[in-house]
Backbone bond lengths (Angstrom), bond angles and torsions (degrees), N, CA, C in turn:
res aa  C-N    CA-C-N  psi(-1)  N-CA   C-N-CA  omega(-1)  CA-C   N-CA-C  phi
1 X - - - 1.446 - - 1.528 108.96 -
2 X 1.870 121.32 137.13 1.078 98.62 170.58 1.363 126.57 -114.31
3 X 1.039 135.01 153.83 1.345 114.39 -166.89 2.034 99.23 -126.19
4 X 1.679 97.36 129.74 1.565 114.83 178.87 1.090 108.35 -83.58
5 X 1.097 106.57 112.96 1.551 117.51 167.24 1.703 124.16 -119.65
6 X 1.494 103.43 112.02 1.933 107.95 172.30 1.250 97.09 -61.06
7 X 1.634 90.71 131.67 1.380 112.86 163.07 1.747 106.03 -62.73
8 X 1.632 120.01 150.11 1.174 124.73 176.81 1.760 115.19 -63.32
9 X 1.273 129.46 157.02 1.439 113.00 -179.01 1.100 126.74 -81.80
10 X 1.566 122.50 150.53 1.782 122.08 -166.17 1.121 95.54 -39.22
11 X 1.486 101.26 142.25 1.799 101.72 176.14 2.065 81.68 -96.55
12 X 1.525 73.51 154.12 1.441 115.42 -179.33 1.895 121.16 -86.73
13 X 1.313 107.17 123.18 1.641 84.26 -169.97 1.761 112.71 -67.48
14 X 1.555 92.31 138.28 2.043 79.61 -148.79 1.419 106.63 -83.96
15 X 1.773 106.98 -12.74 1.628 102.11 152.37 1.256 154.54 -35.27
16 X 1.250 91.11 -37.70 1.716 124.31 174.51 1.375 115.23 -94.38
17 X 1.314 115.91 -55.44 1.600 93.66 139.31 1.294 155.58 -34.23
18 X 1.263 107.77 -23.71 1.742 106.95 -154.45 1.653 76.95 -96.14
19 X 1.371 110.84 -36.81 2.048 117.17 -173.98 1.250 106.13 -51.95
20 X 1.140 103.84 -58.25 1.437 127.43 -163.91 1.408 111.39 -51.89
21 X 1.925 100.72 -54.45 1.595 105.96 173.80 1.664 122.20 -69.07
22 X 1.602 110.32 -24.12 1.759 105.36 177.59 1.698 92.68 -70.70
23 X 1.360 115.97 -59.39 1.447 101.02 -160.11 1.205 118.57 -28.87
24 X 1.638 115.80 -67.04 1.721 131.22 -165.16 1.424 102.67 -60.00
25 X 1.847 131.58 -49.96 1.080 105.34 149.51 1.009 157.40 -39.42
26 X 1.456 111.84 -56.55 1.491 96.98 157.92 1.479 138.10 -74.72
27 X 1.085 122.34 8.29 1.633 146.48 -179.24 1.684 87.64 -76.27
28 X 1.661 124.03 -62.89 0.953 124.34 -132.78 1.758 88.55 -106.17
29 X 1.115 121.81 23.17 1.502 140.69 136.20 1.111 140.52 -88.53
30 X 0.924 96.50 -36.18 1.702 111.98 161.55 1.359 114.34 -72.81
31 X 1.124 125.36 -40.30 1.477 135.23 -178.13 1.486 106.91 -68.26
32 X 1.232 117.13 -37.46 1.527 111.85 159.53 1.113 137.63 -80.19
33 X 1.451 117.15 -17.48 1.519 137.96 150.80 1.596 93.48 -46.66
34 X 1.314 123.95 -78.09 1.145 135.98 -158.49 1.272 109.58 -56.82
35 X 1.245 124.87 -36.44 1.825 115.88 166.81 1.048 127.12 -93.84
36 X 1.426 116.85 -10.79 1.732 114.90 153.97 1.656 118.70 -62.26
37 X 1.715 107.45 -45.76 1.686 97.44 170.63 1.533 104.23 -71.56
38 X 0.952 140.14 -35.06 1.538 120.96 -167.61 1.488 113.22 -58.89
39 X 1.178 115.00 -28.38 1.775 108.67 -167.92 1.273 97.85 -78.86
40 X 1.219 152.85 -26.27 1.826 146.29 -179.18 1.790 79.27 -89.63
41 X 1.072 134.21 -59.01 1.602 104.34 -159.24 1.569 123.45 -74.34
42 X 1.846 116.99 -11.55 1.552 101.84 167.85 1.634 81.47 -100.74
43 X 1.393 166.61 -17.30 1.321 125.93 178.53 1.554 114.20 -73.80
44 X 1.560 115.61 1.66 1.614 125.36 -169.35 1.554 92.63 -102.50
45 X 0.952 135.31 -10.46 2.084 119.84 -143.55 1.720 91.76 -131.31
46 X 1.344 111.05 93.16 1.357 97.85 178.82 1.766 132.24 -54.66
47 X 1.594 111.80 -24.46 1.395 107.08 165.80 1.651 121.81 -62.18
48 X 1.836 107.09 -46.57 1.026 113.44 175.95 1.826 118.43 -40.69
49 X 1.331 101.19 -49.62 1.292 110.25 -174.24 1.817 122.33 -66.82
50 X 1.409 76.79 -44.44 2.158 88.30 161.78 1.465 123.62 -47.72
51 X 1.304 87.21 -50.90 1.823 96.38 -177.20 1.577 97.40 -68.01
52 X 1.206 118.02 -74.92 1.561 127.45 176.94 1.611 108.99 -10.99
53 X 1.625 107.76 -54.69 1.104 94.05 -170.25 1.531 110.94 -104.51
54 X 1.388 127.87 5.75 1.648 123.16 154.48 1.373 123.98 -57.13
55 X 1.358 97.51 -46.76 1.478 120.72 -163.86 1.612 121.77 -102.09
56 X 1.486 112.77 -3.48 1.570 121.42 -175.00 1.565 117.78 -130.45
57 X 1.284 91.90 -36.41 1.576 103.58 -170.55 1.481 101.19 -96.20
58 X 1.514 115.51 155.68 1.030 146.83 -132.62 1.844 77.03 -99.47
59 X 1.368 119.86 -57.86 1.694 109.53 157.22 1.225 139.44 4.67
60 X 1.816 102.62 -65.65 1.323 108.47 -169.14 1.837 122.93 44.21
61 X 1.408 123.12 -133.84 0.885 119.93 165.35 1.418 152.75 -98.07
62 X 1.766 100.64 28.73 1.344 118.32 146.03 1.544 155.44 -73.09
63 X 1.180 125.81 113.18 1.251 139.36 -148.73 2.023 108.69 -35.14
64 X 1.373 105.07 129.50 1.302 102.27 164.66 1.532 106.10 -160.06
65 X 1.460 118.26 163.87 1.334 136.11 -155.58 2.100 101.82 -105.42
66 X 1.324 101.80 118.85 1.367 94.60 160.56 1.252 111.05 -107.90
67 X 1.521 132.47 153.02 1.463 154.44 -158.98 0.890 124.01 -163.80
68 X 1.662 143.47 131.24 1.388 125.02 168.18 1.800 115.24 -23.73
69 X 1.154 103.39 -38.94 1.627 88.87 -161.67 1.732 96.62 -89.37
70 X 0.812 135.90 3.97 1.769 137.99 -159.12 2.061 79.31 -104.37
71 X 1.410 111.33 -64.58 1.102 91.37 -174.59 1.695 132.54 -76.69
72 X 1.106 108.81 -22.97 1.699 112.95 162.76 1.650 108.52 -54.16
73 X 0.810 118.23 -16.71 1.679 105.47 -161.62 1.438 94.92 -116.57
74 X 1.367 118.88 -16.34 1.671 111.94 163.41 0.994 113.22 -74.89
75 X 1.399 111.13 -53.20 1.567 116.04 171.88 1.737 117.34 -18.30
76 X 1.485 101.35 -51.00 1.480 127.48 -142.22 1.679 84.64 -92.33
77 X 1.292 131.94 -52.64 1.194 126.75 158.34 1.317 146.54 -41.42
78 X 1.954 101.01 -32.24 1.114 123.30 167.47 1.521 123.62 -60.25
79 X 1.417 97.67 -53.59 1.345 108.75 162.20 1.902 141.21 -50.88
80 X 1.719 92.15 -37.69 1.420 101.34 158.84 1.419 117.89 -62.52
81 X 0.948 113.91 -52.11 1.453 127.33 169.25 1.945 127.78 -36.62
82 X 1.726 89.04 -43.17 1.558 107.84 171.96 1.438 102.68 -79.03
83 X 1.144 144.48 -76.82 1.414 160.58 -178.99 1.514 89.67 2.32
84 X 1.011 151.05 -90.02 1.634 142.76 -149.00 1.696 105.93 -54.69
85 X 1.297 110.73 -24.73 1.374 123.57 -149.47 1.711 97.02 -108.66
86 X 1.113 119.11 -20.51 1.203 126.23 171.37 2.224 111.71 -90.96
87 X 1.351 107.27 -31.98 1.132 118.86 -168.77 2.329 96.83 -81.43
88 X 1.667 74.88 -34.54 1.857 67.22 174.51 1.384 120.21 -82.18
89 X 1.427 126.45 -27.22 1.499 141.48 150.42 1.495 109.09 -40.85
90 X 1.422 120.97 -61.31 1.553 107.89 177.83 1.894 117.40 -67.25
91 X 1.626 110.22 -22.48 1.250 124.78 179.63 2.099 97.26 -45.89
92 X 1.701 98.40 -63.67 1.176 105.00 -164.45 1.698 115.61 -93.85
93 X 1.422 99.35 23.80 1.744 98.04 169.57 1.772 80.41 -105.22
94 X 1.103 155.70 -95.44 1.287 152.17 169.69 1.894 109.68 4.93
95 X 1.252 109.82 -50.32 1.472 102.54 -179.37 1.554 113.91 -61.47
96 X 1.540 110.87 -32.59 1.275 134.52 -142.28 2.044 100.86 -100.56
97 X 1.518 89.31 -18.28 1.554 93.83 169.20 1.343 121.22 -93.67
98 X 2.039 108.79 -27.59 1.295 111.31 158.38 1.792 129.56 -37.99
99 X 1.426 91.41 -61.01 1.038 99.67 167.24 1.921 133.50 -68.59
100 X 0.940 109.71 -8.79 1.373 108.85 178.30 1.719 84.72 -88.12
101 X 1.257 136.04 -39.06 1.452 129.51 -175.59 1.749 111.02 -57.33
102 X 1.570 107.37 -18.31 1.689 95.54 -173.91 1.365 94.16 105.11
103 X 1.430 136.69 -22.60 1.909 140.94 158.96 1.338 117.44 -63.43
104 X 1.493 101.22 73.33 1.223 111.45 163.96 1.503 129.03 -87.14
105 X 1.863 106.94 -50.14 1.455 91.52 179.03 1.332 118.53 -121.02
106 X 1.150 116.05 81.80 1.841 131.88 173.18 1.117 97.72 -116.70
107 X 1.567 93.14 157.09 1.735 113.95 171.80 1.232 131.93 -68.94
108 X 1.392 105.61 -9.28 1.466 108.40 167.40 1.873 119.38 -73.36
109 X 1.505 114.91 -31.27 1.221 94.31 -172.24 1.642 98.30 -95.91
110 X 1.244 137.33 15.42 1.799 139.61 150.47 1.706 98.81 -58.30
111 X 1.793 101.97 -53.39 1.619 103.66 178.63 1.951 127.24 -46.70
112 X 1.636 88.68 -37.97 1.189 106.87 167.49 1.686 142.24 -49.42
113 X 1.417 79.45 -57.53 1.556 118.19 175.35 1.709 88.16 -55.55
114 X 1.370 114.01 -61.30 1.619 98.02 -141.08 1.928 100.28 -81.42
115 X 1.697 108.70 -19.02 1.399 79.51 161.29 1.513 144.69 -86.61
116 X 1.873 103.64 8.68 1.303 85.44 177.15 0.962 100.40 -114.15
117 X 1.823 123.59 36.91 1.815 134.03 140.00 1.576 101.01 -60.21
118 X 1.576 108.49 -64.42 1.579 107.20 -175.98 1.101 104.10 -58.25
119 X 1.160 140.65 -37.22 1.836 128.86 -178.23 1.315 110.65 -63.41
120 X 1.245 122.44 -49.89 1.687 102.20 158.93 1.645 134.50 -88.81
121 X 1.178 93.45 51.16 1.668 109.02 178.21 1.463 101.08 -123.87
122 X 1.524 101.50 -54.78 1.482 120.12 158.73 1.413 122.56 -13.99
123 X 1.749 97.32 -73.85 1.394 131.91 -174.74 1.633 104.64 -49.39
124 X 1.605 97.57 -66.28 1.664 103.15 -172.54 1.481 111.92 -57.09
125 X 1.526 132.57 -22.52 1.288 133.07 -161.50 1.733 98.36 -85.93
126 X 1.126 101.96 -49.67 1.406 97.52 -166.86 1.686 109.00 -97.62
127 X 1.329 126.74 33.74 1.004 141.82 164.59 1.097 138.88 -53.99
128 X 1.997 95.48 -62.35 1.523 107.93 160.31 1.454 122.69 -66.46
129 X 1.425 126.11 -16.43 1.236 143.87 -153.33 1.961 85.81 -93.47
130 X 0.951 113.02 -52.27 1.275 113.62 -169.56 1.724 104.28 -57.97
131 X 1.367 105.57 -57.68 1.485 131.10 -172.49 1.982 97.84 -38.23
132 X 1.346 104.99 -62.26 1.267 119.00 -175.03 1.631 125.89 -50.98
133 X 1.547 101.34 -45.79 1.420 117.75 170.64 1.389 118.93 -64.06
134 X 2.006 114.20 -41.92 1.212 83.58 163.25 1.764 132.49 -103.56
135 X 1.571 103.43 37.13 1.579 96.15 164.71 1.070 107.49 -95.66
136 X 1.520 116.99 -15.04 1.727 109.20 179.50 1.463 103.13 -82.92
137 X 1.355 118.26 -16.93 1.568 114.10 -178.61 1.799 104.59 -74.31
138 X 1.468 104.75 -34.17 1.594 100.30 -168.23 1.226 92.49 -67.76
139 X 1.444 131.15 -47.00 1.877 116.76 -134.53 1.464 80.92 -111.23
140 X 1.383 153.12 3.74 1.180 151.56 -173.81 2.103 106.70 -63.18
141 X 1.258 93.82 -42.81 1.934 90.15 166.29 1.593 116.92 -96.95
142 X 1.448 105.43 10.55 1.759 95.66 156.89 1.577 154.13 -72.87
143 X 0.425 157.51 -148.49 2.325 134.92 -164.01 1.991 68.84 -95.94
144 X 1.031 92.23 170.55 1.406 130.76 157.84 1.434 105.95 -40.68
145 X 1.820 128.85 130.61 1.194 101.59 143.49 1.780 89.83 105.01
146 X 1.093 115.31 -54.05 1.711 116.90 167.23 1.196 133.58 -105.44
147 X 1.805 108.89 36.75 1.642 118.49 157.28 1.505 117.57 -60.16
148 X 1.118 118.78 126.18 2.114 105.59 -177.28 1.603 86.13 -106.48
149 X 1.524 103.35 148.76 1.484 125.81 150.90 1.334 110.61 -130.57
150 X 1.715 103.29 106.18 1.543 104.74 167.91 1.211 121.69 -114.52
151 X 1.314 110.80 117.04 2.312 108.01 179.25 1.438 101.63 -121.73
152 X 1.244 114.44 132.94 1.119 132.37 -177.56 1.714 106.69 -159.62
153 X 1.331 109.53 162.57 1.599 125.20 176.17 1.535 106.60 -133.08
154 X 1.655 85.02 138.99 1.420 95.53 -156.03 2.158 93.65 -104.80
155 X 1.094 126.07 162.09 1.140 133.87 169.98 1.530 105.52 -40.89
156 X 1.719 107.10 -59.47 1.912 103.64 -165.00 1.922 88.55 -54.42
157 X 1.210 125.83 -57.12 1.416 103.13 -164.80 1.444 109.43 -53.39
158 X 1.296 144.35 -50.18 1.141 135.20 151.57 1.821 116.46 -0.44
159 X 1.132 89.45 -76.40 1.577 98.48 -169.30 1.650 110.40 -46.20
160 X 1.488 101.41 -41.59 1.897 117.95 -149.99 1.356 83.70 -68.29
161 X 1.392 111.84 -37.95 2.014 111.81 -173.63 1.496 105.06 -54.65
162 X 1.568 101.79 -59.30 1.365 100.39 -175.70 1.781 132.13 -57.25
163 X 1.266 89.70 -29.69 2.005 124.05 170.02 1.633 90.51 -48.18
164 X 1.054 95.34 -71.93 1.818 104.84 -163.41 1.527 98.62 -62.10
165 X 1.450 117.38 -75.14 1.642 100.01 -173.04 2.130 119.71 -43.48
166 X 1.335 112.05 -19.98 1.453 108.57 162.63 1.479 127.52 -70.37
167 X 1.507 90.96 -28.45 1.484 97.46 168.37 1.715 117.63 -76.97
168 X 0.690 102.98 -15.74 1.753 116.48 -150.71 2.081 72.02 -86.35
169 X 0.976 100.83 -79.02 1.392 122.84 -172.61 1.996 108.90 -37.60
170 X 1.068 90.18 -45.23 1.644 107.57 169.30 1.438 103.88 -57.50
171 X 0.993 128.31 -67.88 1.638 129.18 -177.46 1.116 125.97 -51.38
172 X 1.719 98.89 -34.80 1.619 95.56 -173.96 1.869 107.58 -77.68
173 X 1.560 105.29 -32.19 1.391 90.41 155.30 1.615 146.50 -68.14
174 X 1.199 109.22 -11.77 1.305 127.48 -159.27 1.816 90.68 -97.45
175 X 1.281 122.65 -23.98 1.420 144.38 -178.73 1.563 91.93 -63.14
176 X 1.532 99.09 -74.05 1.705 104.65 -173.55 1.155 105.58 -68.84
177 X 1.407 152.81 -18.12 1.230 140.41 -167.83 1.590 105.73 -81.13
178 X 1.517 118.40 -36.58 1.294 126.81 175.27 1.556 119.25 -68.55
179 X 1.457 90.88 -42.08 2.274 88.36 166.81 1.297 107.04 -55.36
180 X 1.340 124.41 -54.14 1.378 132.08 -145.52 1.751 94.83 -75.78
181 X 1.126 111.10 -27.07 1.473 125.92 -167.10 1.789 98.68 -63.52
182 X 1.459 87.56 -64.69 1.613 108.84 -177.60 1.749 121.00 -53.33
183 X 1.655 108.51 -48.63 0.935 117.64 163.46 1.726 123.73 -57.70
184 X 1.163 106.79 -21.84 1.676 113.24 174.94 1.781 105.15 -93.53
185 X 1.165 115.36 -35.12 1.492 111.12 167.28 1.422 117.81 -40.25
186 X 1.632 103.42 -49.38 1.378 113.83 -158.90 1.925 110.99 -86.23
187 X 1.271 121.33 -4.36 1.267 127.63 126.00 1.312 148.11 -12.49
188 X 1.319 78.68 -90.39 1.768 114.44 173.48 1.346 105.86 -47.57
């Protein structure tokens, strides 16, 4: 009888791994550090916010009102807005510690993988939704007559959909590649 057996996968030098995996983890902690303080410091910094909104927002150079309450509630929007993007950042500081541990091929980090596919599916869906809320939040205390509502989709959300469904798609193989892996271990 013969019996097929996959060879196990090139091992990896696990030095370079283990580097490789603290860095991006902790990179991708910091990066969420870093966008949780940013949303109180451009809804707090009136230049920040000027520029922000000449040069980013869908606004440009149409009239709108800042106020304590215009900026608390962007803030608060801002943050909805971050939430997918922060949840896929912690997704891949967690993957990224697996791997600095030598946990490379379990089903948990396929599990991983595929939610921070849905986190940027997430992200891209409610994008425009975000975008919209806060132009009605900016121009919402302006005279009469100059409330803006702008929704639109931009190409990068495009992409992030497509990002995520590759990811999504990635996992589910990377899912079966690890049974099949395991199941051939247990062979051997």
């Amino acid at each position: 009888m013969s019996v097929i057996a996959f060879p196990y996968p090139a091992p990896v030098a696990p030095n370079r791994l283990r580097r490789i995996g603290r860095i991006v983890a902790v990179g991708a902690l910091v990066c969420v550090a870093g966008a949780v303080l940013a949303v109180p410091l451009l809804w707090s910094s009136d230049e920040m916010l000027w520029h922000w909104i000449a040069t980013q927002s869908p606004l440009g150079a149409r009239p709108f009102t800042l106020n304590p309450g215009t900026r608390f509630v962007g803030a608060l929007i801002s943050m909805i807005g971050l939430a997918p993007v922060i949840y896929a950042l912690l997704q891949l500081s967690m993957l990224f510690s697996r791997f600095a541990r030598g946990e490379v091929f379990v089903t948990e980090n396929a599990w991983r993988i595929r939610r921070m596919g849905l986190a940027l599916i997430v992200n891209a869906l409610i994008s425009p939704l975000v975008q919209m809320l806060t132009t009605i939040n900016l121009t919402r205390a302006n005279v009469p007559g100059q409330l803006v509502v702008m929704f639109g989709i931009e190409q990068s959300q495009v992409l992030s959909v497509l990002s995520g469904l590759a990811l999504v798609a990635f996992a589910t193989v990377m899912a079966d590649a690890v049974r099949v892996w395991h199941e051939n271990s247990e062979i051997i």
